[in-house]
Phi, psi and omega in degrees: 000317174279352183312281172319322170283304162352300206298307200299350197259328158340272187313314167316310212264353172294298205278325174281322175302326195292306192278300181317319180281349171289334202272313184305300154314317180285315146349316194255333167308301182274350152310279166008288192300309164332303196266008159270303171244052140271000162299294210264333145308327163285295250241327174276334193284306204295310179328305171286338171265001170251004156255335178296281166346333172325130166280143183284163197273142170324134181285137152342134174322149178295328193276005188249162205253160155174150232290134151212202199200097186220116155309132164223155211228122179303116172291330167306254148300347155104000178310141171234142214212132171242091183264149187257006225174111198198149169312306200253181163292322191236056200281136184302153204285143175278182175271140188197121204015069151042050178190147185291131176276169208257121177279115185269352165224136197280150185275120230240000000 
């Protein structure tokens, strides 16, 4: 008889040790699981304020082309010219039946 009680009180003192190193365990899981991602919410925060801080890049050489997207309308015949591709940003209108042509989309 005490034998059988000993095992139960074993088997008790087992199953609460089983349950406390579980609580425990689990505890440090979700700790764990925390501190990856305040890891990983830091490391996108700094990431994204060290491209805001990027300096914007040196404009192109005066002799290199670059890209744009500008319409323009013959007021004399109606002819329409779509340039993709200018020295500057801001390029002089071309010519047409010996007149400038109308700039038909405003420059961006």
């Amino acid at each position: 008889m005490q034998r059988e009680r000993a095992v139960n009180i074993g088997l008790i003192v087992l199953a609460l040790g089983g349950l406390v190193l579980g609580a425990i365990l689990a505890d440090i899981v979700k700790v764990l699981i925390a501190v990856v991602i305040g890891y990983s919410v830091l490391r996108l925060g700094l990431a994204m304020l060290r491209n805001l801080a990027r300096p914007l890049p040196e404009p192109p050489d005066p002799g290199t082309l670059r890209k744009v997207k500008i319409e323009y309308r013959c007021s004399i015949c109606g002819a329409e010219v779509r340039m993709t591709v200018a020295p500057d940003e801001d390029p002089e209108p071309p010519r047409h039946c010996q007149d400038e042509m109308e700039l038909v989309t405003p420059i961006e």
